[in-house]
N, C-alpha and C positions, 0 to 999 in steps of 0.2 A: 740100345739105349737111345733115348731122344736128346735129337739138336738139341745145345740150350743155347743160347746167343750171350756171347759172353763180352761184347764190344765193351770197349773202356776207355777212355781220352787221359790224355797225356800233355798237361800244358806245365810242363817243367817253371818251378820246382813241384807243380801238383799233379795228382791223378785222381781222377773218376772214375767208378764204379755205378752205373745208376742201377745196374741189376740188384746190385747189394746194399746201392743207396749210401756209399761210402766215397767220403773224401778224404783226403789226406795231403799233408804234404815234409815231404822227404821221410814219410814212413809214419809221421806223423797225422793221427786221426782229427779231422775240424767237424765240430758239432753244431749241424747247421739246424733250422728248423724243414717241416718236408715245404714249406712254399716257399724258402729260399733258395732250398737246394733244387728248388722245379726251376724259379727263375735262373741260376747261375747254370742247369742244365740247360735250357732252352740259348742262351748264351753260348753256349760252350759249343752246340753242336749246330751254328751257324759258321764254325769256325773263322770267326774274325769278321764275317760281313756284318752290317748293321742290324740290329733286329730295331723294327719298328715299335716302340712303346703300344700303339694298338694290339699288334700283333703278338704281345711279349705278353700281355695283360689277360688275352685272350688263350695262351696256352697254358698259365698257370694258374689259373682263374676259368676255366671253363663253364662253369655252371654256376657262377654267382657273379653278379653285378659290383665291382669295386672301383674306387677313385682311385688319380694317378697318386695319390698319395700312398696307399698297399704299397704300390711299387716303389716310389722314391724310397721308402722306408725297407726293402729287401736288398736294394741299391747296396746305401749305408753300410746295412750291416754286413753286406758280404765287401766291399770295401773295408769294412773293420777287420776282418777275415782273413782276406788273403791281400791286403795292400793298397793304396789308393789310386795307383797309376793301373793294376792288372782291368781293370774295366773304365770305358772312356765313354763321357756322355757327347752325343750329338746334337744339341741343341734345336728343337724341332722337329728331330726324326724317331733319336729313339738314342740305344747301346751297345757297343760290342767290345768282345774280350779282345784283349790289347797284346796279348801273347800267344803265340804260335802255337797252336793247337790239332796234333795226331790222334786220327783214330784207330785203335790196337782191333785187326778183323778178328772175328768170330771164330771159334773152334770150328774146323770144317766137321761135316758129317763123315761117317764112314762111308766110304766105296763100294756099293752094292753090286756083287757078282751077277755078270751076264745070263739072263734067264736062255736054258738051253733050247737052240731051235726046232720050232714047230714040223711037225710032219707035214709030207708034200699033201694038195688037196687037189682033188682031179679038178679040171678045167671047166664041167659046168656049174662046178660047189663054187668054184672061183668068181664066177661070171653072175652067179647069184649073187655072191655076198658084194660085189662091185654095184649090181643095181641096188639090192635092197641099202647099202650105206649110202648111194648115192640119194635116195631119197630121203633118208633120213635127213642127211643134210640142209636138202635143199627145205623140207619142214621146218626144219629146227629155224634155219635163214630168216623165212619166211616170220614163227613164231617169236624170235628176239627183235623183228624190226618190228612189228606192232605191237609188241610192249612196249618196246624204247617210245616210238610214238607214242603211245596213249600216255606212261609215266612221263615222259617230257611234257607233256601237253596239260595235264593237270598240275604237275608241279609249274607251269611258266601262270596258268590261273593262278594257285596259290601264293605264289608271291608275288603277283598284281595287288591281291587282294589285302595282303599281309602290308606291302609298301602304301598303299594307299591308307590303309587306315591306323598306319604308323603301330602294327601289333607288335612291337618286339618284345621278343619271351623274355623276360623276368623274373627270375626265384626268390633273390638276398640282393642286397643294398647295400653296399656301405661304401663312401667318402669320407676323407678327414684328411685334416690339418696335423701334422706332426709334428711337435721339437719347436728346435731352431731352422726345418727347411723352409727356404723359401717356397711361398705360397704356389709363384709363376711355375715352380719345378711340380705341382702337384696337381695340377691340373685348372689352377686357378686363374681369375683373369682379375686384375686391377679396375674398381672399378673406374676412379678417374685420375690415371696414370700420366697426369701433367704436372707432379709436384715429389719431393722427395719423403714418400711418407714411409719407406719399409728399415727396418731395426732389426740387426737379431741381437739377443740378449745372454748374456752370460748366467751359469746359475753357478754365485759364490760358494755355494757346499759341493760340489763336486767340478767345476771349472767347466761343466760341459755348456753348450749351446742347446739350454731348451724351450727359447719362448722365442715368439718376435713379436716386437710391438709393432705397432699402428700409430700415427700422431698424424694431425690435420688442424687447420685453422678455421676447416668447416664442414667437411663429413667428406668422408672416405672409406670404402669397403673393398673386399674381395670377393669373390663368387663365383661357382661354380653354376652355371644354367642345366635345367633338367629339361630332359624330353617330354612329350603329351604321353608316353608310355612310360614315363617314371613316376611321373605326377599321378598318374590312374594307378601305378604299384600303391603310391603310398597313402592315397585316398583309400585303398581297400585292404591295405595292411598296418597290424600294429609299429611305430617306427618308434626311434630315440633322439632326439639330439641333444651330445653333450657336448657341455665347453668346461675345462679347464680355464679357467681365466681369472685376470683382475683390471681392476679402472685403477688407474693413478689420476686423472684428473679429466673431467668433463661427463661425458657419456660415448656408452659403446652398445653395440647387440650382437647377438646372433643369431640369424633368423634364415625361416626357409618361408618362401613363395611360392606356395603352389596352384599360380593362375598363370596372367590373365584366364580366367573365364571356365575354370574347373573347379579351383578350387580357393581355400582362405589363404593369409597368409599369417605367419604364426612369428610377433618376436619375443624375444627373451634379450630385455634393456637391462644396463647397468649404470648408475646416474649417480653424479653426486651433487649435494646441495650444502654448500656450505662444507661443515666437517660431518654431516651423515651422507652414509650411501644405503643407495637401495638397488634391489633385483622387481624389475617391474614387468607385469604383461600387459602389451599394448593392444588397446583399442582402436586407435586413433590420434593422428599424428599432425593434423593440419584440420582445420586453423589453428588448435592447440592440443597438446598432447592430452588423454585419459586414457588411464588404465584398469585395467579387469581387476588388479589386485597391484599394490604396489607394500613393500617388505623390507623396513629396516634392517640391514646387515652389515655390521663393519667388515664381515670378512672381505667383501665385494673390493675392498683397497689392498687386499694382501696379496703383492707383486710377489713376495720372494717365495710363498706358500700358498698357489692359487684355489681356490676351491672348486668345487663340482658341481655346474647347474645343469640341471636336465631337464628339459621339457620329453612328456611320454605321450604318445598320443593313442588313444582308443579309437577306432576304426569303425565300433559298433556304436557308440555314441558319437564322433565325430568330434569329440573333445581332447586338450590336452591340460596335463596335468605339469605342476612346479616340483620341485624335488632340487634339495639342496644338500650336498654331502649324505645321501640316501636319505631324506629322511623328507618327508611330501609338506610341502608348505601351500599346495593352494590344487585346486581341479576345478574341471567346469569351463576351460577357458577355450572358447573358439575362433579365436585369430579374428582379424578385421579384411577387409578389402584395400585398401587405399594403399598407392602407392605401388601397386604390382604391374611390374616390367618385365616377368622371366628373370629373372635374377638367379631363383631358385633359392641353393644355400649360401647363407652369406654372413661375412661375420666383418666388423667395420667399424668404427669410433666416430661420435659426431659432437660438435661443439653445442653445451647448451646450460641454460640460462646465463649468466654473466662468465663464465669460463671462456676466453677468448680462444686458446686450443687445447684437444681433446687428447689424451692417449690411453692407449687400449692395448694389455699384453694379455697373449694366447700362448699358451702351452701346448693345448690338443683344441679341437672339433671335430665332432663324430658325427656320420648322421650313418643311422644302422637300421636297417629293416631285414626281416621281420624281428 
């Protein structure tokens, strides 16, 4: 019968199975999703040292491109799971499980009986097989150091080449904002972090923490900045961005940037005038604002029931289209230039027309390619 590796961790009161993909605890079965149970694996089987958030993103996420957000949100829920003290964050580095952690060894194989010994071999069969291995050897020697050479030597070319021209491979995309987490825990960066503008907000029909506002006396956003090799992803693929959101007073957006000097940059505003609100796409922001299409919507104010705006972007036309609670309110719209810093994705609240301050609650933002 074949080895099977039957290793299993043990951090009382739980245990792991990842061959079976089973947790439990005290006999009891917890029903994880499989990319939570990769991250609380990946955790587990550092046994207590730090895993670095890069590193943690990158084994559970291999082949697809995601914000720290995925992971804040697998955090969470395995904190809901098995407790909030069992996993500790480290502020800047990353996460490790907080409880003592054994790993139960493998089924040994069986013990293979001693093959019975060879018959004697006269002394010049001997003395042959000592030259002819010997040279086999020194061939073989000879034959893996000028592989190694040539494959080391094209692979240090290829990632020259790869580093210089910033290719990194990229399949799927996605970043977002979740809940009530703070933005800073998602990979985001404030964008002018000398005033107290972050809120999270309660939702009265179930008591959870699921939105955080935004408030500022003159614009304020979050953002996550994207690389020349993200911005080339989504210049050449279909992408999404959505927001859950609403304005309570002033104006808000959320928008992605993808220049300086590649590409447009694409916002989706929310503005209020007076007692109307509208969803508008911007053209043009300075000297004074014009829009591609601007859309009466009262829903744009409903904090306790946000609605769904989408901007979709086509890749073959180079346009993106409006979409409000699924249903397409506007196409044809190409983002403007002005005003592009690397920003990337960003979502943010700004004072305007006679509204002295702004506030802006977020639910979710997505930005999802393909």
């Amino acid at each position: 019968m074949n080895h099977v590796d039957a290793t299993a961790y043990v951090f009382l009161p739980f245990r792991m199975d990842p061959s079976r993909r089973l947790l439990n605890r005290d006999g009891r079965a917890i029903i994880l999703k499989p990319k939570e149970f990769d991250t609380l694996l990946v955790l587990v089987e550092a046994e207590g040292r730090v895993v670095d958030k890069d590193d943690l993103v990158a084994r559970v996420w291999p082949d697809t491109y995601v914000g720290d957000g995925s992971l804040a949100k697998n955090i969470s829920v395995l904190r809901k799971a098995l407790g909030e003290e069992v996993i500790e964050t480290h502020r800047g580095r990353g996460y490790r499980i907080a409880l003592p952690v054994s790993a139960l060894s493998p089924v040994p194989a069986p013990e293979v009986s001693a093959a019975p010994p060879l018959m004697p071999t006269r002394p010049w069969f001997r003395r042959g097989v000592v030259f002819v291995s010997t040279a086999a050897v020194v061939l073989f020697t000879w034959f893996i150091g000028i592989r190694f050479f040539v494959i080391n030597t094209a692979n240090a070319h290829h990632s020259a080449a790869n580093a210089s021209a910033n290719l990194t491979p990229i399949h799927s995309m996605l970043i977002e904002k979740e809940g009530g987490l703070d933005p800073l825990n998602e990979g985001f960066k404030l964008g002018r972090p000398d005033g107290g503008y972050t809120h999270i907000m309660r939702n009265t029909a179930n008591t959870g923490f699921d939105r955080w506002r935004l408030m500022t006396r003159d614009q304020n956003f979050y953002y996550r900045a994207l690389s020349d090799a993200e911005k080339r992803f989504l210049l050449q693929h279909d992408w999404k961005l959505t927001c859950v959101c609403a304005l309570e007073k002033g104006g808000g957006a959320s928008d992605i940037d993808l220049g300086p000097g590649l590409g447009p940059r694409f916002d989706m505003a929310y503005l209020q005038e007076g007692s109307k609100y509208f969803v508008v796409l911007t053209t043009q922001i300075s000297p004074h604002y014009e829009f591609a299409r601007k859309i009466e919507f009262p829903g744009v104010a409903d904090v306790d029931h946000p609605h769904t705006y989408e901007l979709r972007y086509d890749h073959v036309t180079q346009t993106a289209s409006l979409w409000i609670d699924g249903q397409q309110k506007a196409s044809g719209y190409r983002g403007h230039r002005q005003y592009q810093e690397n920003y990337g994705l960003m979502l943010g609240a700004a004072t305007y027309r006679d509204v002295t301050e702004s506030s802006m609650v977020f639910r979710s933002v997505r930005l999802q390619a393909p």
